[in-house]
C-alpha positions as CSV (number, residue, x, y, z in Angstrom):
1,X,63.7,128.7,11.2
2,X,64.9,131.7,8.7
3,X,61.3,131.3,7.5
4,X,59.5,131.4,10.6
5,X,58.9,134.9,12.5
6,X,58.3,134.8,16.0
7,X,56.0,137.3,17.8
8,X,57.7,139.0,21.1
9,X,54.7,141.2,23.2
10,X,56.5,143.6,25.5
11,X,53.5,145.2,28.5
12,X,54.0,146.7,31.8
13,X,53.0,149.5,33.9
14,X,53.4,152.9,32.5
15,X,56.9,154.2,33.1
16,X,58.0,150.6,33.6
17,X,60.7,151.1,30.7
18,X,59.1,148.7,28.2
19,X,59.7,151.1,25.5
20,X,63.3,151.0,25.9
21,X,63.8,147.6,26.5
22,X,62.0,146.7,22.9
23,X,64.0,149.5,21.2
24,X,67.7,148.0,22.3
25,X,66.3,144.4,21.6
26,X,65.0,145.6,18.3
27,X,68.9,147.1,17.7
28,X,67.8,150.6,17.3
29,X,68.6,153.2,19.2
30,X,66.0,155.7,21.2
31,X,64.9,158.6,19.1
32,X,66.2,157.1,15.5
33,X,63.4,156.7,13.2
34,X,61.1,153.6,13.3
35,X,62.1,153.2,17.5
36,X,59.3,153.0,20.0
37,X,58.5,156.5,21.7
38,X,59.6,156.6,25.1
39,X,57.4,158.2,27.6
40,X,57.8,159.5,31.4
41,X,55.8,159.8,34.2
42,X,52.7,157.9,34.6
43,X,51.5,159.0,31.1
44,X,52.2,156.4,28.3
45,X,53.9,157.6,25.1
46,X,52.3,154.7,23.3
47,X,48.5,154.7,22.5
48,X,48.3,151.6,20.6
49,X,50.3,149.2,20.1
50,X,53.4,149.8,17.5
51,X,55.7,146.9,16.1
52,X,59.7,146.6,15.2
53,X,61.3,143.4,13.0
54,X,64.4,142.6,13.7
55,X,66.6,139.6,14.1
56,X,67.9,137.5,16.4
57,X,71.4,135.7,16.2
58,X,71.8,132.6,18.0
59,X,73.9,130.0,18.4
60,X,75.9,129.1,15.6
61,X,74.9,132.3,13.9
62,X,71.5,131.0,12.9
63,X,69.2,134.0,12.2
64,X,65.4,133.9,14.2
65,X,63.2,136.5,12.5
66,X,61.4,138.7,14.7
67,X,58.5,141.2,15.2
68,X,58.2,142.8,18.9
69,X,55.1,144.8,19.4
70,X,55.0,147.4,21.7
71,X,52.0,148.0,23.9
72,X,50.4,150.8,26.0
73,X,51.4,151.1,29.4
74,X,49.2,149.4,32.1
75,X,47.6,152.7,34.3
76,X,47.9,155.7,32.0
77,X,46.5,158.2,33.6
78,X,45.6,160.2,30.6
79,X,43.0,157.2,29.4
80,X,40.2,155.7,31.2
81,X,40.2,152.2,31.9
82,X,38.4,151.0,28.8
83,X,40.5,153.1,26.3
84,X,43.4,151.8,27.8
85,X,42.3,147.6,27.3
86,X,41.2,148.6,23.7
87,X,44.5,150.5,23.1
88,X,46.5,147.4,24.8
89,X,44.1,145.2,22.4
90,X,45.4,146.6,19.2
91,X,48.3,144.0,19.3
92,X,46.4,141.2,18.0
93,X,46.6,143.2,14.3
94,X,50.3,143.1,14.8
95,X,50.3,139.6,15.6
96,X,47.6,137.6,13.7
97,X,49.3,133.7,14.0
98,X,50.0,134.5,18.0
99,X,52.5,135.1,20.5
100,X,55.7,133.3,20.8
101,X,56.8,135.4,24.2
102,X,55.6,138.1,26.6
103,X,58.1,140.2,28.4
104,X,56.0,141.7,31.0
105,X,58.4,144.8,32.0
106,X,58.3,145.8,35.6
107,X,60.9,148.7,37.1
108,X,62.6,147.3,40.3
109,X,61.7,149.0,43.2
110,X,59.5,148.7,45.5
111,X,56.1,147.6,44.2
112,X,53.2,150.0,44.1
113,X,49.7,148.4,44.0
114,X,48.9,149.2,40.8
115,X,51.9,147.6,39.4
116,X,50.9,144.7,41.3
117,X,47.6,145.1,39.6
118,X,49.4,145.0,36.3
119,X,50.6,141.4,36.9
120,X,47.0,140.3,37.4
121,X,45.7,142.2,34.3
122,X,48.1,140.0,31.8
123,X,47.1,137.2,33.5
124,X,43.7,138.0,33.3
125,X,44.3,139.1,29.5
126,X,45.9,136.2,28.3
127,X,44.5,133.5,30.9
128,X,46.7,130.7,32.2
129,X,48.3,129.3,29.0
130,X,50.5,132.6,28.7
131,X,52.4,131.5,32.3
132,X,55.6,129.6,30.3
133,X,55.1,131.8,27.2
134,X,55.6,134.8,29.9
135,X,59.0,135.9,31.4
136,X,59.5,139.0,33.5
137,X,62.1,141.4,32.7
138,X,62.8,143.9,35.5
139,X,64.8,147.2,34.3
140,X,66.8,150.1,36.4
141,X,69.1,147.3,37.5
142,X,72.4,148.6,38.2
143,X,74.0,145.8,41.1
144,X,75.1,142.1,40.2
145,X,72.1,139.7,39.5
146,X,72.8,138.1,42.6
147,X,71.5,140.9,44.4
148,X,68.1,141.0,43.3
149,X,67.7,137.3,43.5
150,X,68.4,137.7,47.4
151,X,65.9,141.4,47.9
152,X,63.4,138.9,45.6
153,X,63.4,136.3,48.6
154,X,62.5,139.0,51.1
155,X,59.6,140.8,49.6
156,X,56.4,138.5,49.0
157,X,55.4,140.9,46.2
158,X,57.9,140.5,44.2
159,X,57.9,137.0,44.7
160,X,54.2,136.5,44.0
161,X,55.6,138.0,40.3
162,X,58.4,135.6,39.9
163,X,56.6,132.5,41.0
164,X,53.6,133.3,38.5
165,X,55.5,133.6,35.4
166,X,57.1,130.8,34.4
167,X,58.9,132.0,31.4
168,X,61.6,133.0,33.7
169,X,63.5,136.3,34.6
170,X,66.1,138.8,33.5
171,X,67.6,141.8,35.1
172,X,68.9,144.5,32.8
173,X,69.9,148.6,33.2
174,X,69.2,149.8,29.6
175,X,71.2,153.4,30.5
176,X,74.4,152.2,31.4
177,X,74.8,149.0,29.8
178,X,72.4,148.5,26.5
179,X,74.4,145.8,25.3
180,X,74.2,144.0,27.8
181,X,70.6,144.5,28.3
182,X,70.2,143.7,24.5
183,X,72.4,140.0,24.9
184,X,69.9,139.3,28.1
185,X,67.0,140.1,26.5
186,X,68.2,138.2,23.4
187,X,69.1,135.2,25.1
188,X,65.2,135.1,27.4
189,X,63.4,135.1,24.0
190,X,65.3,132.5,22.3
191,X,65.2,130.2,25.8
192,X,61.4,130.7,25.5
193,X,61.1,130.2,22.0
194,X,62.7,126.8,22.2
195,X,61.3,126.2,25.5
196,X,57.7,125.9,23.8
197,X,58.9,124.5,20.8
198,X,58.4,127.3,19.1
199,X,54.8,127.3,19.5
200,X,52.5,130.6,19.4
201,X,50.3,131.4,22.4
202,X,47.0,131.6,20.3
203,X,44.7,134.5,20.7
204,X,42.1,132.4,21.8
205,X,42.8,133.3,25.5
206,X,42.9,137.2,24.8
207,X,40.0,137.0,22.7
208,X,37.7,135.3,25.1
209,X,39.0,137.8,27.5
210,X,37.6,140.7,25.2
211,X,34.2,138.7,24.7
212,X,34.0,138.4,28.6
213,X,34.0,142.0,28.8
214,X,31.3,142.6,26.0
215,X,29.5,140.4,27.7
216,X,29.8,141.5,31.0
217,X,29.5,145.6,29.4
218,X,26.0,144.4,27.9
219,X,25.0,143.0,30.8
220,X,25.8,146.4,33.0
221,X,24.3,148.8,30.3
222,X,21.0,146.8,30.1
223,X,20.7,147.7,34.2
224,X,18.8,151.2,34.9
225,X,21.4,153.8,35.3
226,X,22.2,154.2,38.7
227,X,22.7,150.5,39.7
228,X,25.7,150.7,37.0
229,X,28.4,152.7,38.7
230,X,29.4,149.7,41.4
231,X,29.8,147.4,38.0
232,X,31.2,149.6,35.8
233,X,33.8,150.4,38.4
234,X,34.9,146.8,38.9
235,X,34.5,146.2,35.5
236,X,36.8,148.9,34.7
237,X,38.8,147.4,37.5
238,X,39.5,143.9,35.8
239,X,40.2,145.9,33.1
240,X,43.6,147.0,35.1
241,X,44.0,143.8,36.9
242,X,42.5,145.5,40.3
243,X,39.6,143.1,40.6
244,X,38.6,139.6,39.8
245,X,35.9,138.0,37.6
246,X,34.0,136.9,40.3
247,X,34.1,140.2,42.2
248,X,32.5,142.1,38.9
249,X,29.9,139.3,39.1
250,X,28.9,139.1,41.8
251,X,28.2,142.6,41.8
252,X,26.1,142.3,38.5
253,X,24.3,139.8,39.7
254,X,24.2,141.5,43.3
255,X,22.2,144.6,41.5
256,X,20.2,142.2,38.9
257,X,18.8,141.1,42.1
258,X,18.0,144.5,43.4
259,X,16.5,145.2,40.1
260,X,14.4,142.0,39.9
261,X,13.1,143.3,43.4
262,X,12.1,146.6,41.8
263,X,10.7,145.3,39.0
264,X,8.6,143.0,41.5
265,X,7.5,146.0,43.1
266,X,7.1,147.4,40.4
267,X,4.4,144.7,39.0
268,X,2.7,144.2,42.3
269,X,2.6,147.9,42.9
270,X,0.7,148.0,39.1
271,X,-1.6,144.9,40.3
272,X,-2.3,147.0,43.5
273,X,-3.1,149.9,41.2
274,X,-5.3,148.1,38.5
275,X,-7.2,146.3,41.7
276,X,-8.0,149.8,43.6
277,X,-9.0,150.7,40.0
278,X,-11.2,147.6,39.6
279,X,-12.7,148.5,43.2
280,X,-13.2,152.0,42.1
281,X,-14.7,151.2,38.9
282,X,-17.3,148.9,40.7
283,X,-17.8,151.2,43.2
284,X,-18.7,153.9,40.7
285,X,-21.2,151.5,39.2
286,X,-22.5,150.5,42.6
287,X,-22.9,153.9,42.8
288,X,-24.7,154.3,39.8
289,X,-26.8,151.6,40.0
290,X,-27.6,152.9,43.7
291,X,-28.5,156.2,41.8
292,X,-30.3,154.6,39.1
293,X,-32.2,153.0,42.4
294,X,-32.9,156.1,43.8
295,X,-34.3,157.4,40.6
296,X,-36.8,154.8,40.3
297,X,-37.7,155.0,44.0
298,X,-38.5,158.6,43.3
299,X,-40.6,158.0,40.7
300,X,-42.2,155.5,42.2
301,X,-42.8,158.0,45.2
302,X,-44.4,160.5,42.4
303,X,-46.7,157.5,40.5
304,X,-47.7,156.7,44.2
305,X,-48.3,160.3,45.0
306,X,-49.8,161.2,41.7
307,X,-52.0,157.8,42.3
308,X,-53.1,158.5,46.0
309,X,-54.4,162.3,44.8
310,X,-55.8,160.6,42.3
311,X,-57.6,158.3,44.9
312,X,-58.0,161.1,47.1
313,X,-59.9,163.0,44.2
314,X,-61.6,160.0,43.3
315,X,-63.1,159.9,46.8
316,X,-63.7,163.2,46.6
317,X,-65.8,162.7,43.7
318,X,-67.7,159.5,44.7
319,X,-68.5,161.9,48.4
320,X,-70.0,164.2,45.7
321,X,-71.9,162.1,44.0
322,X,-73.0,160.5,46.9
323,X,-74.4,163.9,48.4
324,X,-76.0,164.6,45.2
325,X,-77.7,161.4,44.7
326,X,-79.2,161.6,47.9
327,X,-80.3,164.6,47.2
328,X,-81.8,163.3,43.9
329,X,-83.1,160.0,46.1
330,X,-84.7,162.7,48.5
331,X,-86.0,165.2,45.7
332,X,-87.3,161.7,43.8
333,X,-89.1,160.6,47.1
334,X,-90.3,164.3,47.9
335,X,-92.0,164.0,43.8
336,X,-93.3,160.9,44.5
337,X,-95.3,162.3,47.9
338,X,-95.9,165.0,45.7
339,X,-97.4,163.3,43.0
340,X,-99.3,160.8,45.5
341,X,-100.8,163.8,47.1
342,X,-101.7,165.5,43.6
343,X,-103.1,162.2,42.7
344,X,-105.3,161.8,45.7
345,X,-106.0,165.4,45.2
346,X,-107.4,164.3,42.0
347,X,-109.1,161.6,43.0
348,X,-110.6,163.4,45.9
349,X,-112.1,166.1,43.1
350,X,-113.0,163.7,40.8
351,X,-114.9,161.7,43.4
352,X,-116.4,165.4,44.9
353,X,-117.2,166.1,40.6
354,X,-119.1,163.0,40.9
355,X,-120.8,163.8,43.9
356,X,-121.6,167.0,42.4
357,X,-122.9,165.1,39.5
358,X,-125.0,163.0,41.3
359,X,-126.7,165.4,43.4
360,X,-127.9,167.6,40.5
361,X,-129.0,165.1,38.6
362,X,-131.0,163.8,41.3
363,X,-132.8,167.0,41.9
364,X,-133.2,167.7,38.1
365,X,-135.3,164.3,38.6
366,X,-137.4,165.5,41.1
């Protein structure tokens, strides 16, 4: 074992006292050099997660290397939701063969809901193969053990917390009596250590939980802006063990449905479009053609026009011709009297000549 290191991960709601634990099971003191910062209030002195080795004695003095990593406090109120996951995520650098144990810290008290929410958030972080790797360590103890165990019984909160980690429980006042904190803490890690055989928790679980959220963040940013916020909330949500998978999607899929509806609007609204744009298009060449019509009809009103005066002079010009050939026929027919008359005229003198002729002759004779 003096070769092997095993990996403690201490998380918790802000304020929970995580830092403090680590430092006095690390063996150094608050405020020396190399200790974890310890924060108050709801705003978390750790923004990533920071690591102490130290060592372990057991039993017959044999020596278990260790590293325990430090992580931001669940809820910081100073970071939004995912700042705080990729803060909390910055463990896996300080841990790259796994986890051999979780302490997830909780101050005893009453417990608020979003230190309930905490509970859910490792559990959703580290999915259900952390539950005997896990063990909960509750701080600001200051009665007998005994105590605790019976106030556990009566609230169904607490319980709830107890039941789901199997990795068991410690109680421990780190003010008043840090070396007896330090030999409780000392004694849960090595219990879980040999419990598991000394096996590491992969990051297998954590990491799929990181994908999930990619995922699930790709999904929510390729929706148009304002269907985001109600996933993005509970997105942010899971993200601080407020919400459940299935909640964030059902709610993507929830507004993936409104947006399929849009989008189907949105196509049969463009069909509707192109159609009354087809139906103007042929009613401007209806229109046209109706024009083009027209224009035809017109000139064939003006040829028909232009051809009836045309008829009309015509007629006019056959009614003159028609007066003036009777007039020629009459003028002919008055020539021809004329010229029958003159000719009879002739005759008649000719003939009255010959007389003439006749008679003088005849008397010459006589």
């Amino acid at each position: 074992m003096a070769c092997t290191r095993f990996t403690i991960l201490m998380c918790g709601s802000t304020g929970a006292g995580k830092s403090t634990a680590g430092n006095i099971a690390g063996n150094i003191a608050c405020g020396q050099p190399g200790a974890f910062k310890v924060g108050h209030g709801t705003d978390s002195e750790t923004k990533r997660s920071e690591a102490i080795d130290f060592n372990i004695v057991g039993p017959g003095g044999i020596v278990y290397p260790c590293r325990l990593i430090d992580t931001i406090g669940f809820g910081d109120s100073e970071l939004k939701p995912e700042k705080q996951f990729e803060g909390f995520s910055t463990f896996i650098d300080l841990a790259p063969g796994g986890l051999n144990v979780i302490c997830y810290v909780q101050k005893w008290g009453r417990l608020k809901s979003d230190e309930q929410e905490a509970m859910h958030l490792v559990a959703e972080a580290f999915g259900a193969g952390q539950r005997t790797h896990t063990a909960v360590v509750i701080t600001h103890c200051t009665k007998e053990d005994g105590f605790y165990e019976e106030e556990i019984k009566k609230s169904s909160a607490w319980s709830r917390v107890i039941d789901y980690f199997q990795g068991g429980r410690i109680y421990i006042d780190s003010q008043e009596h840090p070396e007896v904190a330090r030999a409780k803490l000392h004694q849960l890690m090595l219990h879980i250590i040999q419990k598991n055989n000394s096996e590491k928790l992969s990051h297998a679980g954590f990491e799929e939980a990181v994908q999930y959220r990619l995922q699930k963040q790709q999904l929510i940013n390729a929706l148009p802006f304002d269907l985001r916020t109600g996933p993005q909330t509970i997105l942010d949500e899971l993200q601080q063990g407020k919400k459940s998978r299935s909640e964030l999607e059902a709610s993507i899929i929830q507004q993936q449905r409104v947006e399929a509806r849009r989008q189907e609007q949105a196509r049969n609204l463009k069909k509707a479009c192109e159609d009354l744009q087809d139906q103007i298009g042929q009613t401007a060449n209806a229109n046209q053609r109706a024009e083009e019509a027209k224009r035809k009809t017109g000139e064939a009103e003006e040829w028909a026009r232009a051809e009836a005066q045309k008829s009309a002079d015509l007629l006019t010009a056959n009614q003159g011709l028609e007066g003036k050939l009777s007039q020629a026929k009459m003028q002919s027919e008055r020539t021809i009297a004329d010229n029958r008359r003159l000719a009879a005229e002739a005759a008649q003198a000719k003939a009255d000549k010959e007389r003439v002729e006749e008679k003088g002759g005849w008397q010459s004779h006589y």
